[in-house]
TINUVO-672068 format. One record per residue (C-alpha): residue number from 1; residue in one letter; y, z negated, x negated. Coordinates in nm, 4 decimals, m for minus. Example, Ala and Ser with C-alpha at 12.3 -4.5 7.8 and 13.67 -1.06 7.14 Angstrom:
2
{resi:1&resn:A&y:m0.4500&z:m0.7800&x:m1.2300}
{resi:2&resn:S&y:m0.1060&z:m0.7140&x:m1.3670}
***
This chain:
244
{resi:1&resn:X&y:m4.1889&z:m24.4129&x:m3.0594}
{resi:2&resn:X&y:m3.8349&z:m24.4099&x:m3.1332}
{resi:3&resn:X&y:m3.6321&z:m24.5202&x:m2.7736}
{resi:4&resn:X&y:m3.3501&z:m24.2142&x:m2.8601}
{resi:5&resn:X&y:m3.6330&z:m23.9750&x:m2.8594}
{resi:6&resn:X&y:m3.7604&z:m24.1615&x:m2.5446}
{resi:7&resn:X&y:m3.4573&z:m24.1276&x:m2.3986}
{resi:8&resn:X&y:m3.4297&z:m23.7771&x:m2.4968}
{resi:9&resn:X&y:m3.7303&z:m23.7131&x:m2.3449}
{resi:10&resn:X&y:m3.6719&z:m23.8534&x:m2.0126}
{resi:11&resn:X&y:m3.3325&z:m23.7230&x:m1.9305}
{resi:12&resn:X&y:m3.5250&z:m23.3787&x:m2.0001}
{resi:13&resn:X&y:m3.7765&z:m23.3805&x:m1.8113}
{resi:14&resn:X&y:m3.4946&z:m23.5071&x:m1.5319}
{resi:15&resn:X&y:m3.3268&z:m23.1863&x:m1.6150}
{resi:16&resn:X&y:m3.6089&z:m22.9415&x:m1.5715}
{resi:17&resn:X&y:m3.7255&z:m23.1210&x:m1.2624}
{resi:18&resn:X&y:m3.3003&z:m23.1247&x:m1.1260}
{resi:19&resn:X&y:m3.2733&z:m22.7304&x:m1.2181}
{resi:20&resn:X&y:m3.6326&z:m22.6375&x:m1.0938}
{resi:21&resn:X&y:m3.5279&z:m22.8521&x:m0.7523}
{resi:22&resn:X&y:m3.1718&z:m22.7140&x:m0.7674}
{resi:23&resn:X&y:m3.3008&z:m22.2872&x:m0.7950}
{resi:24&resn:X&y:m3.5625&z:m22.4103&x:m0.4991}
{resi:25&resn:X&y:m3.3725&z:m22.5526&x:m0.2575}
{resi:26&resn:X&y:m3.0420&z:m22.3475&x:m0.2788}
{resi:27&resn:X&y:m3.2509&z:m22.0384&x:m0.2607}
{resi:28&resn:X&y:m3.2122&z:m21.9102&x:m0.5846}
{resi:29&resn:X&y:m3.5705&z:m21.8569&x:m0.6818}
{resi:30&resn:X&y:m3.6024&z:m21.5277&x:m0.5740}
{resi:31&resn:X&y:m3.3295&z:m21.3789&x:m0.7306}
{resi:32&resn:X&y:m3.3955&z:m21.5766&x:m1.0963}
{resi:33&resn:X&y:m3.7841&z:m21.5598&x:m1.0286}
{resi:34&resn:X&y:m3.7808&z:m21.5188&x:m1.4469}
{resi:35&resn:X&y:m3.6138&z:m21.8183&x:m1.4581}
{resi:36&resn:X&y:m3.7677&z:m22.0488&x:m1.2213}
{resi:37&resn:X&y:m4.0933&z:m21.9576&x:m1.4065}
{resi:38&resn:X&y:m3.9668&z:m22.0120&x:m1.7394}
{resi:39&resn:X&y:m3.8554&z:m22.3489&x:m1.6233}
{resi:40&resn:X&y:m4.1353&z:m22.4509&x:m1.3565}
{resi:41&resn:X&y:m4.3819&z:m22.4041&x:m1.6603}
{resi:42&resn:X&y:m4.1478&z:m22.6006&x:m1.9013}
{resi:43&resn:X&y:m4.1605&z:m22.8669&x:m1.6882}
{resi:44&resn:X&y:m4.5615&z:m22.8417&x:m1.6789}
{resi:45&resn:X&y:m4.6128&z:m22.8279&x:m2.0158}
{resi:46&resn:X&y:m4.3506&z:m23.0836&x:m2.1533}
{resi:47&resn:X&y:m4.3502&z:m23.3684&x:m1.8531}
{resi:48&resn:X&y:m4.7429&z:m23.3463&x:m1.7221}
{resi:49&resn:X&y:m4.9857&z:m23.1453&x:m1.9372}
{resi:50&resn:X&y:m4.8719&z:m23.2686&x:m2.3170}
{resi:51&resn:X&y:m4.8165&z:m23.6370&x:m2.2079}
{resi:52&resn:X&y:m5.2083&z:m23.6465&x:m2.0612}
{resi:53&resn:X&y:m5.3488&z:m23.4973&x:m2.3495}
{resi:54&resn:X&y:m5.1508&z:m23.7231&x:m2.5671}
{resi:55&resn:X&y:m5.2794&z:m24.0266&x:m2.3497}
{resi:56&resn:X&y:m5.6198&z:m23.8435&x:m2.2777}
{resi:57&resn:X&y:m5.7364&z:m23.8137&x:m2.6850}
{resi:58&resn:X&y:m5.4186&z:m23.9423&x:m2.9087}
{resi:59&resn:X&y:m5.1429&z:m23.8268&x:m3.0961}
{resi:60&resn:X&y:m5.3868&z:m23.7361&x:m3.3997}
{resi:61&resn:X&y:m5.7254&z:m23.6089&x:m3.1938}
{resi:62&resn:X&y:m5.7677&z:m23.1918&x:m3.2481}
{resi:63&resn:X&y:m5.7888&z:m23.1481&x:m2.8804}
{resi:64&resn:X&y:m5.4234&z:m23.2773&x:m2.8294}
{resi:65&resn:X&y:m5.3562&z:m23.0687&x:m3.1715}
{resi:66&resn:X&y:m5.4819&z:m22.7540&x:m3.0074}
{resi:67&resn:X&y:m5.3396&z:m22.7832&x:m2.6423}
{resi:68&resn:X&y:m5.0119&z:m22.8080&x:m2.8029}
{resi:69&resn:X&y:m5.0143&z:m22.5296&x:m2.9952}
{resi:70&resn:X&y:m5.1838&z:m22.2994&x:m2.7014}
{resi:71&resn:X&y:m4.9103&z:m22.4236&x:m2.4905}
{resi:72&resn:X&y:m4.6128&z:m22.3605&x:m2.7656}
{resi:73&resn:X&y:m4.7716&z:m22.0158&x:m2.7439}
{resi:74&resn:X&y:m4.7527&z:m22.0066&x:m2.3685}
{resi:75&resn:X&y:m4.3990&z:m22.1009&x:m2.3199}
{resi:76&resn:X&y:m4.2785&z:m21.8654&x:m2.6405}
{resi:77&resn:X&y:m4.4830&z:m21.6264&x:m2.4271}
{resi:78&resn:X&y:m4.2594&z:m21.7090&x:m2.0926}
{resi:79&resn:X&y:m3.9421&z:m21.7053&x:m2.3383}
{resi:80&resn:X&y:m4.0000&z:m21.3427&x:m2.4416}
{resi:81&resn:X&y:m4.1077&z:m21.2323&x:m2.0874}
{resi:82&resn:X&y:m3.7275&z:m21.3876&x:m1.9732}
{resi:83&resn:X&y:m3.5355&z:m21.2104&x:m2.2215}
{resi:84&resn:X&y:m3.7292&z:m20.9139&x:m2.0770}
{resi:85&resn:X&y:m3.6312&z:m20.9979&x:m1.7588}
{resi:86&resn:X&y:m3.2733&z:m21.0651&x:m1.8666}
{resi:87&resn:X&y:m3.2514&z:m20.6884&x:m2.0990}
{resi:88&resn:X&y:m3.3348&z:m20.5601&x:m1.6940}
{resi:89&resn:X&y:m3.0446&z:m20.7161&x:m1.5607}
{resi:90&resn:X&y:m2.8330&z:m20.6254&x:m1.8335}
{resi:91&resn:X&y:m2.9430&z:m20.2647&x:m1.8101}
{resi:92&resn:X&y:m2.9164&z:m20.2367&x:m1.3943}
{resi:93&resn:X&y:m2.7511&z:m19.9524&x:m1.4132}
{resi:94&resn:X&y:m2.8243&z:m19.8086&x:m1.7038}
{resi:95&resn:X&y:m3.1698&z:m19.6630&x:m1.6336}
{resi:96&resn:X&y:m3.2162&z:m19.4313&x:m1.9784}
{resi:97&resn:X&y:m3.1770&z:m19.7216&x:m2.1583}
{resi:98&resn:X&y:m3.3880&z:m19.9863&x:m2.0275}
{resi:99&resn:X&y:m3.6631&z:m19.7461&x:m2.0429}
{resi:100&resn:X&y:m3.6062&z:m19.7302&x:m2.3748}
{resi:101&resn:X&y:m3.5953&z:m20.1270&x:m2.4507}
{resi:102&resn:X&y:m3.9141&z:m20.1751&x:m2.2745}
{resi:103&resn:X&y:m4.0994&z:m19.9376&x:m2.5059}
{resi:104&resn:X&y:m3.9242&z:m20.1430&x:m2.7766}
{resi:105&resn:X&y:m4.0335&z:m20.4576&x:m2.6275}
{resi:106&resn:X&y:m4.3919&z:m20.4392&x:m2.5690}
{resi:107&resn:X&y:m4.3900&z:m20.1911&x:m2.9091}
{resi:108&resn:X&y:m4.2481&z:m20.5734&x:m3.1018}
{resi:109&resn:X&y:m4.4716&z:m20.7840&x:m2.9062}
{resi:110&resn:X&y:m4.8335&z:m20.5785&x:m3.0418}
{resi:111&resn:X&y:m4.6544&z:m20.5758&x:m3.3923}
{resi:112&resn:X&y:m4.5758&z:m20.9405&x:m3.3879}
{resi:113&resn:X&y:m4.9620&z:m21.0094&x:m3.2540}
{resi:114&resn:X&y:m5.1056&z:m20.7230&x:m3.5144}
{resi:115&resn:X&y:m4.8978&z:m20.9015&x:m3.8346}
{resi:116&resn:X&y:m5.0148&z:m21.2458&x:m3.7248}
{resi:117&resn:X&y:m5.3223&z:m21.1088&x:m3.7403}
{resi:118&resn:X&y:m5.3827&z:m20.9540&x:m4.0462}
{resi:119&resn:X&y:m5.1518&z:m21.1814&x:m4.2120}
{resi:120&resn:X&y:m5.4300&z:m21.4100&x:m4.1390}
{resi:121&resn:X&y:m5.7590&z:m21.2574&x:m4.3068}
{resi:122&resn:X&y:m5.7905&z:m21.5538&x:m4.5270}
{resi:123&resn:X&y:m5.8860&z:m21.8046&x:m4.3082}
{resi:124&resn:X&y:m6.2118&z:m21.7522&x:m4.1905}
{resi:125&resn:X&y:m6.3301&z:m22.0805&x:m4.0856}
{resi:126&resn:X&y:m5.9515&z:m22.1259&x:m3.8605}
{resi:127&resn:X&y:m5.9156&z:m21.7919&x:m3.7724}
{resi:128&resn:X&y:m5.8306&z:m21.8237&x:m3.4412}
{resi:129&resn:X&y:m5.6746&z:m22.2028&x:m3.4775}
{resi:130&resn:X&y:m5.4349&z:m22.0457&x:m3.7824}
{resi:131&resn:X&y:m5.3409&z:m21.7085&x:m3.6306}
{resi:132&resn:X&y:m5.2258&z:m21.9542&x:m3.2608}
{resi:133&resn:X&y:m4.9659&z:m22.1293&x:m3.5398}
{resi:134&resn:X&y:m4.8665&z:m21.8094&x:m3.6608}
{resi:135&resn:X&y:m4.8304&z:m21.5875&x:m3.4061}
{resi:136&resn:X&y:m4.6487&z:m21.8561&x:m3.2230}
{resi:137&resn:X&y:m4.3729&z:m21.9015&x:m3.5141}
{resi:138&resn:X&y:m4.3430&z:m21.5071&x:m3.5720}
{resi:139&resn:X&y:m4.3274&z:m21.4659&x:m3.1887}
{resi:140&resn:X&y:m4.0230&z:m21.7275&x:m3.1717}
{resi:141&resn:X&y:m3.8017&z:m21.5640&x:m3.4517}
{resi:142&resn:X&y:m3.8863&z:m21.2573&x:m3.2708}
{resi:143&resn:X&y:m3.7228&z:m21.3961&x:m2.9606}
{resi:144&resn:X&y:m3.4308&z:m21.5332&x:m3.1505}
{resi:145&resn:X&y:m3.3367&z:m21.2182&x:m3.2861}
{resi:146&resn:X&y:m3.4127&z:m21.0223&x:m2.9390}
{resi:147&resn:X&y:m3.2001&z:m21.2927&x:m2.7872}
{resi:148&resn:X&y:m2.8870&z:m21.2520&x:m3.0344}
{resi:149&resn:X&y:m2.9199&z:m20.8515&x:m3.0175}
{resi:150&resn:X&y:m2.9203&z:m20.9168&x:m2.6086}
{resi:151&resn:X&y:m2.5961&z:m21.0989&x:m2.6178}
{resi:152&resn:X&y:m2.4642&z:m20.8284&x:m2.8305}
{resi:153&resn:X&y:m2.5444&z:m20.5393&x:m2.5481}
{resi:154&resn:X&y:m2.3848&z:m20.7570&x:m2.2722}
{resi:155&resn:X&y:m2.0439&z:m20.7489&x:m2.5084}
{resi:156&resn:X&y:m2.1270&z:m20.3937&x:m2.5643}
{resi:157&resn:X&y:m2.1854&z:m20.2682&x:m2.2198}
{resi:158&resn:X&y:m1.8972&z:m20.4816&x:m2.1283}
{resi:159&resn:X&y:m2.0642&z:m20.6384&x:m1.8163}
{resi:160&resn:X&y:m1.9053&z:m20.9025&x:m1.6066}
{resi:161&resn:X&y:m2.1768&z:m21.0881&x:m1.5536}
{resi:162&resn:X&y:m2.0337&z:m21.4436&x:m1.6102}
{resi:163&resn:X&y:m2.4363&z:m21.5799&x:m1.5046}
{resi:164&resn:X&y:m2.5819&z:m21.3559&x:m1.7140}
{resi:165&resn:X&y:m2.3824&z:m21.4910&x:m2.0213}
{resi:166&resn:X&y:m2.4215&z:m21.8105&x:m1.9811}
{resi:167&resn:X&y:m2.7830&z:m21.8119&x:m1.9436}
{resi:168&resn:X&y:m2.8503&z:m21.5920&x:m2.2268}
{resi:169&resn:X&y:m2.6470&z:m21.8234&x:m2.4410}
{resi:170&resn:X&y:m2.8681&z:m22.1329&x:m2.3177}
{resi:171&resn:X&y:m3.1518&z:m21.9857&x:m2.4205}
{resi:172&resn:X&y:m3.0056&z:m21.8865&x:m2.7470}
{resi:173&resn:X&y:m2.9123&z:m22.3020&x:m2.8087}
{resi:174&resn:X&y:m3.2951&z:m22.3547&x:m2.7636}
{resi:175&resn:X&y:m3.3966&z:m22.0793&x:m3.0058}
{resi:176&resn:X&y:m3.1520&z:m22.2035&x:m3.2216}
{resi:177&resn:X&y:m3.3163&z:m22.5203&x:m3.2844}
{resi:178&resn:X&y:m3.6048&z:m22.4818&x:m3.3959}
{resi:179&resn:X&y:m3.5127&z:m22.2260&x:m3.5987}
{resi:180&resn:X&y:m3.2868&z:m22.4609&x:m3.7850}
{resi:181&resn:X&y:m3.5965&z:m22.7184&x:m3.7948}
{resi:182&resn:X&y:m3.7542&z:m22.4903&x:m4.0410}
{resi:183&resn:X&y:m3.4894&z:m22.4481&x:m4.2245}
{resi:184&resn:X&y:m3.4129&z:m22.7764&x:m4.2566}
{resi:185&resn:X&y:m3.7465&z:m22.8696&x:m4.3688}
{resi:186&resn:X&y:m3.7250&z:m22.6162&x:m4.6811}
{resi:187&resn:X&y:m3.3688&z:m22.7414&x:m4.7487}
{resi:188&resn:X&y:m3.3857&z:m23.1469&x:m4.7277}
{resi:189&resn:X&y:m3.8002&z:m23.1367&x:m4.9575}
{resi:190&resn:X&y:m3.8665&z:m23.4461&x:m4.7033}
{resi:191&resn:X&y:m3.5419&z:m23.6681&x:m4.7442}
{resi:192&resn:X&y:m3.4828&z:m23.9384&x:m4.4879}
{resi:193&resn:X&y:m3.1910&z:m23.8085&x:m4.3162}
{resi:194&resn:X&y:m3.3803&z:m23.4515&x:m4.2665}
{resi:195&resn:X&y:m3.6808&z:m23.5869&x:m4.1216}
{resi:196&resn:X&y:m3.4307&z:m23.7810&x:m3.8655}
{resi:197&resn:X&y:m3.2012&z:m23.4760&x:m3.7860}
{resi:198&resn:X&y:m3.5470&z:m23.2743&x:m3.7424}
{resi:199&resn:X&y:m3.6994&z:m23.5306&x:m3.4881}
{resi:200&resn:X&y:m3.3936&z:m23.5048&x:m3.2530}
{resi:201&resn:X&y:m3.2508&z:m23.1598&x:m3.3086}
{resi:202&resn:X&y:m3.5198&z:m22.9517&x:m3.1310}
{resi:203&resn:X&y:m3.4667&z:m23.2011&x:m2.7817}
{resi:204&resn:X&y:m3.1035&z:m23.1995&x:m2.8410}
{resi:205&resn:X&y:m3.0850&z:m22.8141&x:m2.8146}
{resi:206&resn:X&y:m3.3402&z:m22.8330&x:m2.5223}
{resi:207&resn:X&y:m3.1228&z:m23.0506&x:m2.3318}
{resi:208&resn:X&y:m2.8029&z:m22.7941&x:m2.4053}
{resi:209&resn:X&y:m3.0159&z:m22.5222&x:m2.3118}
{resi:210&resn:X&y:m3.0890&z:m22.7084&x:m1.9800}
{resi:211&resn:X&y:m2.7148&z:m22.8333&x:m1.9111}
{resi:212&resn:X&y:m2.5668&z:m22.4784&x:m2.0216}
{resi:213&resn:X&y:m2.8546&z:m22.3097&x:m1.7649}
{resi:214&resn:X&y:m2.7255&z:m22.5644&x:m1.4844}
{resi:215&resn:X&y:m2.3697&z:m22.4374&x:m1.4866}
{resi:216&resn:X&y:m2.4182&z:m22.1059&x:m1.5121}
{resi:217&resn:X&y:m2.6623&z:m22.1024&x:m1.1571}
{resi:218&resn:X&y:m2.4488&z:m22.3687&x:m1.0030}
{resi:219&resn:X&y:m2.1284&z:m22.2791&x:m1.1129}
{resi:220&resn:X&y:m2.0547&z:m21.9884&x:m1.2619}
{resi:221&resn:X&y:m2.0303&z:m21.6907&x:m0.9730}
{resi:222&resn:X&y:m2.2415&z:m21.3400&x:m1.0468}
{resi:223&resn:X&y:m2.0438&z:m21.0657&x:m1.1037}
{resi:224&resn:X&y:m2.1417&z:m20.6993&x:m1.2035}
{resi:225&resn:X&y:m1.9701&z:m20.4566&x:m1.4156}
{resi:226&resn:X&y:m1.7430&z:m20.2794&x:m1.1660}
{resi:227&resn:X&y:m1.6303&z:m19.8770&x:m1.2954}
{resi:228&resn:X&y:m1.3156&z:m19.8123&x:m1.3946}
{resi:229&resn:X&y:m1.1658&z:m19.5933&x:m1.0429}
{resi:230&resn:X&y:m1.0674&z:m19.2399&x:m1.0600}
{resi:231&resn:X&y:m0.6453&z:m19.1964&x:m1.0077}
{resi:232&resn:X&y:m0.7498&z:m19.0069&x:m0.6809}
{resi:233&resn:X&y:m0.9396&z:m19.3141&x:m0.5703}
{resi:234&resn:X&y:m0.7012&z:m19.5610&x:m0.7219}
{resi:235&resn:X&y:m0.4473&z:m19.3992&x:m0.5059}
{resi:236&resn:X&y:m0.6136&z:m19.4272&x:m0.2151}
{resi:237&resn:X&y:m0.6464&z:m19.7796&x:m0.2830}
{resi:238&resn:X&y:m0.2960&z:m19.8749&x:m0.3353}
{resi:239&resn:X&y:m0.1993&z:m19.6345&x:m0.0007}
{resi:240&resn:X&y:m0.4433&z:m19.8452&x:0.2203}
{resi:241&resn:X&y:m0.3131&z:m20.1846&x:0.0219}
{resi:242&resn:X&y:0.0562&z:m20.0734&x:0.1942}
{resi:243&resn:X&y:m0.0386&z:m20.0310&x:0.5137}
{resi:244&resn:X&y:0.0574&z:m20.3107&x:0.7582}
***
């Protein structure tokens, strides 16, 4: 294997274990339960459970073939259940309308499943192996686009929610990559400097993901969208501000 992509792999799984330690410790797990989730299971999958099945049966065996695609579909899985949980916060206070994006959501997630499916009619013998790939790759654009339209509500709804932000646009950096992997792959037809950007682009965007997610819990304070005061209570304000 390649020592950059050895590298890359190391420094993330240092990441995932540093922010999974770092949301643990400082107490943080409760609030960002989505989170620590999301990322307690990326660390299972990518440091513990992949690299035994890859030692376990080999790079090429169908057993490490198929526990890495059910395990792509489990963490796209834990990727659309955090925008969920994100949409919530973004929608605290507006109760009408996150009833209305949860319809939406689970309404997308039995389309995607129900496409994937009959999409898939064809292959008999793979059925099940085939629709796993598919579902998994419809499910992730899914969660690319439901991650973009999130950013736009938090612009919309004007929320100053600096957290908020930041993670949603670390999770749009990992979306973001392999999304441009595919694209790549119909764009180069298999030329040598594709097949290089394509084998470190995906880590590359897991690693900002990671770093951007890092600041925004460590650094970055939470804020909420505070309402614009009334000129009675604005008065108030600035009467009790001149008092000695």
């Amino acid at each position: 294997m390649d020592a950059g992509i050895v590298v890359l792999q190391y420094t993330t799984y240092l990441l995932e274990a540093g922010l999974l330690a770092y949301l643990l410790l400082r107490r943080r797990a409760g609030r960002l339960s989505a989170l620590t989730v999301y990322v307690g299971l990326l660390l299972a999958v990518d440091a513990i459970s992949r690299p035994y099945f890859l030692y376990r049966f080999g790079f090429a065996s169908p057993q490490y073939a198929s526990f890495f695609w059910l395990t792509d579909v489990l963490l796209v899985l834990a990727a659309f259940g955090l925008i969920a949980a994100f949409f919530r916060r973004a929608c605290a206070r507006e109760h009408q309308l996150w009833r209305h994006i949860r319809l939406l959501l689970t309404v997308v997630l039995i389309l995607v499943a129900g496409v994937s499916w009959f999409s898939l009619s064809q292959y008999y013998n793979q059925l099940f192996t085939q629709f796993i790939i598919e579902f998994q790759q419809n499910l992730y654009f899914t969660c690319l686009v439901l991650n973009t339209l999130l950013f736009l509500l938090i612009q919309k709804l004007a929320l100053a929610d600096g957290e908020l932000t930041l993670l949603v646009s670390g999770l749009g950096i990992q979306f973001a990559g392999p999304a441009g992997n595919f694209a790549l792959v119909h764009l180069t037809a298999g030329s040598g400097f594709g097949n290089v950007l394509y084998t470190y682009l995906g880590p590359l965007c897991t690693l900002g993901m990671l770093s951007t997610w890092f600041v925004a819990v460590a650094r970055v304070p939470r804020t909420v969208r505070v309402p614009e005061l009334g000129p009675q209570v604005a008065e108030m304000a600035v009467t009790v501000g001149r008092r000695p």
